[in-house]
C-alpha positions in Angstrom: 112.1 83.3 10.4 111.5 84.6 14.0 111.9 82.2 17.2 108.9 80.7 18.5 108.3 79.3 21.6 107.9 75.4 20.6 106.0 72.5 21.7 108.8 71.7 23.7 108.9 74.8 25.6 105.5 74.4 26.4 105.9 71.0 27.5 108.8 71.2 29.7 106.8 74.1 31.3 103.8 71.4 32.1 106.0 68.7 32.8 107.3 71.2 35.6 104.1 71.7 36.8 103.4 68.1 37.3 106.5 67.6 39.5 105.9 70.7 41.4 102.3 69.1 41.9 103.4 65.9 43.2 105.9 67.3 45.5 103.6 68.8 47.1 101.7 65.8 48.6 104.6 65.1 50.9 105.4 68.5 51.6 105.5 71.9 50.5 106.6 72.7 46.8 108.2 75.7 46.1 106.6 77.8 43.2 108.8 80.5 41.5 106.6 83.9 41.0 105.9 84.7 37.6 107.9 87.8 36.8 107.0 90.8 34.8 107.4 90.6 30.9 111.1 92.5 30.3 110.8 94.0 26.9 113.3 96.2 24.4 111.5 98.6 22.2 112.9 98.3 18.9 113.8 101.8 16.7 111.1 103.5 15.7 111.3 104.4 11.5 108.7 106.5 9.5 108.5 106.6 6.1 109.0 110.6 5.1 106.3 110.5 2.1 103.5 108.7 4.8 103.0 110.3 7.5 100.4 107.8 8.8 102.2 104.9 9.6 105.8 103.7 11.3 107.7 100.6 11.8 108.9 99.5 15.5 108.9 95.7 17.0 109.6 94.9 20.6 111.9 92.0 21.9 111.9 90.5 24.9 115.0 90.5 27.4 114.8 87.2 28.5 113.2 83.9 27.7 109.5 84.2 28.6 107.2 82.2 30.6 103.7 81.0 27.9 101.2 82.4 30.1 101.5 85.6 28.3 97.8 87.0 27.0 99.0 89.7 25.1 102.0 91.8 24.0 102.5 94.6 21.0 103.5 98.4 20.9 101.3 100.9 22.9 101.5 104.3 21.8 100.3 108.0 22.3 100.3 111.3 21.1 99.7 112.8 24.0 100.6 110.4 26.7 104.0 110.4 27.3 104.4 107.3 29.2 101.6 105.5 27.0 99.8 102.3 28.3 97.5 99.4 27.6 94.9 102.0 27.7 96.1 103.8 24.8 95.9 102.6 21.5 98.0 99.8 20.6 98.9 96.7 18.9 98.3 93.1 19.5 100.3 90.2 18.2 98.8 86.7 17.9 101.7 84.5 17.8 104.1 84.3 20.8 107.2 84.8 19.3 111.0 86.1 21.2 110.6 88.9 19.3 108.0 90.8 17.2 108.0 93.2 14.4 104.7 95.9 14.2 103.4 98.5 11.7 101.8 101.3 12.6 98.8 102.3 11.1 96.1 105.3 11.5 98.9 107.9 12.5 98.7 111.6 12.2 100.8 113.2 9.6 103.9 115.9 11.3 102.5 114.5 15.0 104.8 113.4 17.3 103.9 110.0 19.2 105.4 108.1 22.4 105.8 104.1 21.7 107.1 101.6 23.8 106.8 97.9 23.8 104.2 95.7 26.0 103.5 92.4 27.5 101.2 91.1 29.7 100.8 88.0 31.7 99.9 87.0 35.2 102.0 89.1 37.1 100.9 92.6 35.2 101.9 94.0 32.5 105.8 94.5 31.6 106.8 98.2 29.3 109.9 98.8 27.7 111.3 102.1 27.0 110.0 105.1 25.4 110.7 105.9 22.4 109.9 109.2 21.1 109.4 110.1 16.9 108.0 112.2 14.3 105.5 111.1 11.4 106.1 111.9 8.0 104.7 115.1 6.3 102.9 112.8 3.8 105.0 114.5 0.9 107.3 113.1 -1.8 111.0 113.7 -0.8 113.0 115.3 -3.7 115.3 113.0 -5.2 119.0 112.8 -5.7 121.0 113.6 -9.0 122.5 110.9 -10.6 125.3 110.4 -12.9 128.1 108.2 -14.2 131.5 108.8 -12.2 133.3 106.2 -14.1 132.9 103.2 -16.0 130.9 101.9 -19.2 131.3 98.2 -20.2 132.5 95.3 -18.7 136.5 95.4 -18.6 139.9 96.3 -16.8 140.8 99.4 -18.1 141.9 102.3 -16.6 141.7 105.7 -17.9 138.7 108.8 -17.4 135.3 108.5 -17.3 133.6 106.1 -18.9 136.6 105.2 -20.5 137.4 103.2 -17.5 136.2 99.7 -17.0 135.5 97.6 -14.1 134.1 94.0 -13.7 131.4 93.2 -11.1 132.2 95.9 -8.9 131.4 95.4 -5.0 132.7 97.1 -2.2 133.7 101.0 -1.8 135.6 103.5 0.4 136.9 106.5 1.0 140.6 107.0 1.5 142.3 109.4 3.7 143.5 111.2 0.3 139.6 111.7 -0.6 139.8 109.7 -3.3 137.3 106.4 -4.0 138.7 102.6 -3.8 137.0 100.2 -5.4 136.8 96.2 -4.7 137.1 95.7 -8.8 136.0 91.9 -7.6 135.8 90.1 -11.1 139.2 92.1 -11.6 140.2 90.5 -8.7 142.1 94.5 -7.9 141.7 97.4 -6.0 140.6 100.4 -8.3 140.9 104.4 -7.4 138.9 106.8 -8.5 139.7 110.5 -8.4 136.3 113.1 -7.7 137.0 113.8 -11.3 136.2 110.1 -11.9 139.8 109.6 -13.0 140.8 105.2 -12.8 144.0 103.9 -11.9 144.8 100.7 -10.3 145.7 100.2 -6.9 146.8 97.0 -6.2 146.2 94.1 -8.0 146.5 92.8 -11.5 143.4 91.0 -12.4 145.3 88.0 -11.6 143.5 85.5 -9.1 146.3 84.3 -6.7 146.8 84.7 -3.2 150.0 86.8 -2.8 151.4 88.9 -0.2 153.8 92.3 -1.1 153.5 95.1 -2.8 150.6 96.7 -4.9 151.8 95.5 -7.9 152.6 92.5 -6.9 150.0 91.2 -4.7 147.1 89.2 -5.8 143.4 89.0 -3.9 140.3 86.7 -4.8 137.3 88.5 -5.8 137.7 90.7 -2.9 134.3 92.5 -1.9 134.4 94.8 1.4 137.1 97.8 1.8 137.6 100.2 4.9 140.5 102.4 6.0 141.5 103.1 9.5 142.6 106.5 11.5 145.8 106.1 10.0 145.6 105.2 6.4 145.9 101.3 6.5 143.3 99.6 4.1 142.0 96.3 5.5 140.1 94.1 2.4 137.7 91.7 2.7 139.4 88.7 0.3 135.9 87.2 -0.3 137.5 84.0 -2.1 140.7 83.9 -0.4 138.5 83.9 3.0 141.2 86.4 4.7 141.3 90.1 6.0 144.3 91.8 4.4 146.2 94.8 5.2 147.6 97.5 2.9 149.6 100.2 4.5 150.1 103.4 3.7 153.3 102.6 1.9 152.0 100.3 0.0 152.4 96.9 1.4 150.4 94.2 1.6 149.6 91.5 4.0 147.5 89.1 5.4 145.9 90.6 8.7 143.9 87.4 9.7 142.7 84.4 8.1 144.3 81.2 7.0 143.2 81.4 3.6 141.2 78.0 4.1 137.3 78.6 4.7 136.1 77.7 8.2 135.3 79.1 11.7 137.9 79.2 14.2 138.6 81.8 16.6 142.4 82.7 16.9 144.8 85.4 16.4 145.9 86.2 12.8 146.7 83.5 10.3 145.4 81.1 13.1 141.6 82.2 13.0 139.6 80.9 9.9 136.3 82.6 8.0 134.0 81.5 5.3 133.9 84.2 2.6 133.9 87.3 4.5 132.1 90.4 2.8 131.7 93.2 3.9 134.1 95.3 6.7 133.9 98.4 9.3 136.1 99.8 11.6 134.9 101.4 15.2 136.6 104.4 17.1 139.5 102.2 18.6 140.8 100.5 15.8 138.4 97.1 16.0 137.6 95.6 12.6 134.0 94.0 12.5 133.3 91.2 9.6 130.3 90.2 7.9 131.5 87.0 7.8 128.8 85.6 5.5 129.4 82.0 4.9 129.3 81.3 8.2 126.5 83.7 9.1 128.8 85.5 11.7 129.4 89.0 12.6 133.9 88.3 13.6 135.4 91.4 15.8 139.4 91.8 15.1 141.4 93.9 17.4 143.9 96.0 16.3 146.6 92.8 17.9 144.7 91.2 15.1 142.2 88.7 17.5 139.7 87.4 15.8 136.4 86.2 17.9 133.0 85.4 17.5 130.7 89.0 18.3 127.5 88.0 17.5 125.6 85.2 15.6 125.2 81.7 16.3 126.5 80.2 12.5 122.7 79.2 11.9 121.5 80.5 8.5 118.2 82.0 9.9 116.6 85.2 11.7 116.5 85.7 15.4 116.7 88.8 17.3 117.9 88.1 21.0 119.1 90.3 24.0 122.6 88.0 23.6 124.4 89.1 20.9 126.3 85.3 20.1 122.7 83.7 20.7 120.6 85.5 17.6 120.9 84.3 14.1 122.1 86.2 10.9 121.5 84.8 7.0 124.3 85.6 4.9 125.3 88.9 6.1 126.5 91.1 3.4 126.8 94.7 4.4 128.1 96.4 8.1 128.3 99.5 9.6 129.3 101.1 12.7 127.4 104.9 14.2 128.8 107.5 16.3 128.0 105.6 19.5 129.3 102.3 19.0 126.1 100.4 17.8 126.6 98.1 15.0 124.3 97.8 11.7 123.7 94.7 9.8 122.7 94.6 6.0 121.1 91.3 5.4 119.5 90.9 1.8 117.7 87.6 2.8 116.3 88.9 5.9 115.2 91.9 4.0 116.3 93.3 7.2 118.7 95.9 8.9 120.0 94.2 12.4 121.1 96.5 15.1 123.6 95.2 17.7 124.7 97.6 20.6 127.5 97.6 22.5 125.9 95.6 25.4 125.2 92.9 22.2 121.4 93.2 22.1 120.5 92.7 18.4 117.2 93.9 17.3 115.6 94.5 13.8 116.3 98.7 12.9 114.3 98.3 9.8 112.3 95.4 7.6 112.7 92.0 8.6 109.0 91.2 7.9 107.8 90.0 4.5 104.6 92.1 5.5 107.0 95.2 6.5 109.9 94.6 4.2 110.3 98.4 3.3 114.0 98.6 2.7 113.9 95.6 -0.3 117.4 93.9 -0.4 119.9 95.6 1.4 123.6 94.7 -0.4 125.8 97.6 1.8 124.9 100.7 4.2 127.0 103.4 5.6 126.7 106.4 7.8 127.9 109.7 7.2 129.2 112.3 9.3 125.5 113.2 10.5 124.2 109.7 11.7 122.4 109.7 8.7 122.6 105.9 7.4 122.6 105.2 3.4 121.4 102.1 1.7 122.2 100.4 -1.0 119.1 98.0 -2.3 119.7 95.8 -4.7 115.9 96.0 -5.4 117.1 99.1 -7.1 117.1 102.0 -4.9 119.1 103.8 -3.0 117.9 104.7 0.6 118.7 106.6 3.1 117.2 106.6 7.1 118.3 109.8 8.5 118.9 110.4 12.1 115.7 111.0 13.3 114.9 107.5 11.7 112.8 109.1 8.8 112.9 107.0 5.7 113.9 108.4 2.5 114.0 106.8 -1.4 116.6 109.3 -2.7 117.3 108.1 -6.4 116.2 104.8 -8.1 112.9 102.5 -7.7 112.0 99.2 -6.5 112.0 96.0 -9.1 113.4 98.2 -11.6 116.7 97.1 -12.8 118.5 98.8 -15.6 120.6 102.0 -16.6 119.9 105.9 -16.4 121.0 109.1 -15.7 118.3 111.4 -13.9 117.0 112.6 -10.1 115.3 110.5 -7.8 113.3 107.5 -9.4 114.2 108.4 -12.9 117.5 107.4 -12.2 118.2 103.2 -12.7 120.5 101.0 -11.0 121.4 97.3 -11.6 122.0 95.8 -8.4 123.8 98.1 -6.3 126.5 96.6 -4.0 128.7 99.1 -2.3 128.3 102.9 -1.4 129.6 105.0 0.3 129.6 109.5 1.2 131.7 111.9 1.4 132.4 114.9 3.7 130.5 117.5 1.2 127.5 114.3 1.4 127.8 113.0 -2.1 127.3 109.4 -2.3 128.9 107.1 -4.2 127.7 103.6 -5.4 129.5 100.5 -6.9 126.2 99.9 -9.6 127.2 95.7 -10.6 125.5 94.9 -12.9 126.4 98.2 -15.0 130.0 97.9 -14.2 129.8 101.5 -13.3 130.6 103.6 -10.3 127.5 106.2 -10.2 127.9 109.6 -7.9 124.6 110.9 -6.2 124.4 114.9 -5.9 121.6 115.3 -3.0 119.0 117.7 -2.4 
């Protein structure tokens, strides 16, 4: 849950006052000036098929004095720069940061919002941020259908001859083709466009083995992602290591010891706690949901290993330094064209943005009341900014880039199997996904043992 300011706070803040007090019976005290409120305004996301409310949240920069009276989003349709004096928002409990819906809104109208605080000094703003409401109309849904896979198995083979086990993680290789982390398989699966299997690496053996594809052997490895150059780095969930496959088909261990733990270090010498889920920025930098030890890792391309944001606390705390919020049991990541960093968290019921500064806010749920985006188990972006979701709720979402939020196959609680477009279509806990240049998604369905393909719009 969100960080509020305690008992404590409040009492260190009186016992302050009581010095300050009696120093000032010899002689002058000196009293610090209240300062105004610094805010963030969090990203601002509207459903598509209601266009009269939104989701946004403000955080505050730095740790805030308790004389605040009020604080919330202020927003306008007309006023640019909106105030106090426009409508707004007012939170009750005085919290580091704050998560607000929208309600009331004009369908297709575009509002200015920004985040508020007042105390004794004034009242503080945050930026604006500018968005569109929804044109109150259901979105047309995606076409869904089987890629490969049928029944629980290791099989290679066309179609739904194929089998997988407990499929997790998926990516797309420089070759177009789809890899698969085959996790109960403990292997690495392809699969053509034509939804044609062959293994990869791995041969369903547990082990932990370094080498070539055939002979190499991963632990129920989860999170895939390729680089510039072809290199495959894996997420080795129960081998708790990053490995490395190159283009030629050998296989090693990237970083890790291949004992669970938390130690920062280069290569073999850093340690992680079930890592599961991977992305890879512009420069060649690896980030890790490292989820047992509720971390997001960075590796460079040396193959460093430190600690980017998270504080190893299983809990849910946005916070203007990155290494000071919380995460709980990270299990998806994703990185957009400018750097920022997006956290899947199926706990938090949350989406965590991080940007390059290391200010991690909420981008979408997070609130039990505001929860909109169910489960998330894995996101990506594709080529657009647009980010896709997979919920293990049973849907499959997508945010585009004007932060407009869209249900494009699947529906919420309903777990099972079938073919169709939009919510006719069923999933059974979706895991991985991930799109392709011509924008068909892809998605590792679990519980079905299937990998479905999603024709859009």
């Amino acid at each position: 849950m969100k960080k509020s300011f305690t008992k404590t706070t409040l009492f260190v803040a009186l016992l302050s006052v009581a010095v300050l007090a009696g120093a000032g019976c010899g002689k002058k005290g000196t009293v610090t000036p209240v300062e105004l409120p610094d805010l963030t305004t969090m990203d601002v996301v509207v459903p598509a098929t209601d266009g009269t409310i939104a989701y946004t949240g403000g955080l505050f920069n730095a740790q805030t004095d308790v004389s605040l009276s009020a604080y919330g989003i202020c927003y306008s349709s007309t006023n640019q720069t909106p105030t106090i004096s426009d409508t707004k928002t007012q939170d009750t409990v005085l919290q580091l940061a704050y998560l607000t819906k929208l309600k009331g809104l004009t369908a297709k109208t575009t509002y200015y919002a920004r985040a508020y605080a007042t105390n004794s000094a004034g009242t503080g703003y945050g930026k604006v941020i500018q968005f569109t409401t929804g044109d109150g109309t259901a979105t047309a849904g995606g076409t869904v259908s089987t890629l490969a896979g049928s029944v629980e198995g290791f099989i290679d083979g066309m179609g739904s001859a194929a089998a997988f086990a407990e499929p997790q993680g998926l990516c797309l290789g420089k070759d177009g083709n789809i890899y698969v982390a085959d996790s109960f398989n403990s292997s690495i699966r392809m699969v053509t466009t034509a939804g044609d299997v062959t293994t990869y690496a791995g041969t369903r053996s547990i082990g932990y083995v370094d080498g070539s594809l055939t002979d190499a052997r991963f632990y129920a490895l989860q999170g895939l992602v390729t680089d510039a150059t072809g290199n495959m780095y894996v997420a080795d969930y129960g081998n708790n290591n990053i490995r490395k496959i190159t283009p030629a088909g050998v296989v090693s261990t990237f970083a890790g010891s291949g004992d669970a733990g938390y130690t920062d270090g280069t290569g073999t010498k850093a340690t992680f706690n079930n890592p599961r889920a991977l992305a890879i920025d512009a420069t060649g930098n690896i980030f890790v949901a490292d989820q047992g030890n509720n971390l997001i890792r960075k590796i460079t391309p040396a193959g460093v290993v430190t600690t980017f944001a998270g504080s190893r606390g299983a809990s849910y705390l946005d916070n203007a330094t990155a290494t000071s919020a919380t995460f709980n049991k990270p299990n998806g990541i994703a990185i957009d064209g400018a750097g920022n960093i997006y956290v899947a968290e199926a706990n938090n019921h949350a989406i965590r943005k991080i940007t390059a500064a290391g200010v991690v806010t909420t981008f979408a749920g997070g609130n039990k009341r505001i929860a909109f985006v169910g489960s998330p188990s894995a996101i990506t972006f594709d080529a657009s900014g647009n980010l896709f979701i997979a919920d293990q709720d049973g849907r499959i979402l997508e945010i585009t880039k004007d932060k407009a939020l869209k249900v494009i196959a699947g529906k919420a609680g309903v777990a099972g199997y079938a073919e169709g477009v939009g919510d006719a279509a069923q999933f059974n806990s979706p895991q991985g996904i991930a799109v392709d240049a011509a924008k068909n998604v892809y998605v590792s369905d679990y519980t079905n043992n299937r990998v479905r393909k999603i024709v859009l719009p």
